[in-house]
C-alpha atoms as one frame of an Amber mdcrd trajectory, in Angstrom:
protein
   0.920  11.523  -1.426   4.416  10.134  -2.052   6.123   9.470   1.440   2.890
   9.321   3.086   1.812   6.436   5.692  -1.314   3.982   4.255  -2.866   1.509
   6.199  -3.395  -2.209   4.616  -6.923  -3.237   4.551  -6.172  -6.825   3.411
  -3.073  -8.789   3.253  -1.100  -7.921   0.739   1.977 -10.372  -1.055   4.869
  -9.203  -2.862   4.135  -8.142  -6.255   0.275  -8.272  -5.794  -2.673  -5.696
  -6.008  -4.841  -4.968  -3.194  -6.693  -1.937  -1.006  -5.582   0.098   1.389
  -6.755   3.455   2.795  -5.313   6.834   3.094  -6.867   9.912   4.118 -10.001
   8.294   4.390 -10.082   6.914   1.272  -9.765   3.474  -0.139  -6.952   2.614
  -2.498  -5.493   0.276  -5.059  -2.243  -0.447  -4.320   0.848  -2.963  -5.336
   3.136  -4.130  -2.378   6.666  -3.433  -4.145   8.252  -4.592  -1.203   9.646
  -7.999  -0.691   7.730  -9.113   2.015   4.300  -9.650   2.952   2.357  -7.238
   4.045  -0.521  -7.865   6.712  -3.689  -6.175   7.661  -4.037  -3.112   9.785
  -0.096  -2.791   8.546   1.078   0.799   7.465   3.315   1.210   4.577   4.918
   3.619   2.841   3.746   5.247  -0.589   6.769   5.315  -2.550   5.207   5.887
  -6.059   2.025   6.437  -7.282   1.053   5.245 -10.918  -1.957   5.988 -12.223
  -4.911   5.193  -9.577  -2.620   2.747  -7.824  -0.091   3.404  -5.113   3.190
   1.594  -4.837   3.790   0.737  -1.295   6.513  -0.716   1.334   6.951  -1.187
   4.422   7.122   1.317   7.036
């Protein structure tokens, strides 16, 4: 899953929770970026901890 491409489902600030989707499934995920991130946006998964992925920008 790490280094894998998810797709924002909602915008997302820095530092905040939200849902995104990989491999046709809906995630929680924390923008650990510093920036933003918008809707229909892909990301990176640089982490994952627990059920929540740690994302930034592609």
């Amino acid at each position: 899953m790490v280094g894998e491409t998810a797709v924002l489902t909602e915008d997302l600030p820095p530092g905040a929770v939200g849902k995104v989707e990989l491999r046709g499934t809906t995630w929680s995920a924390r923008n650990a970026g510093q920036t933003v991130l918008t809707k229909g946006h892909r990301a990176r998964v640089e982490r994952v901890d627990g059920l929540t992925l740690l994302i930034k920008p592609e």
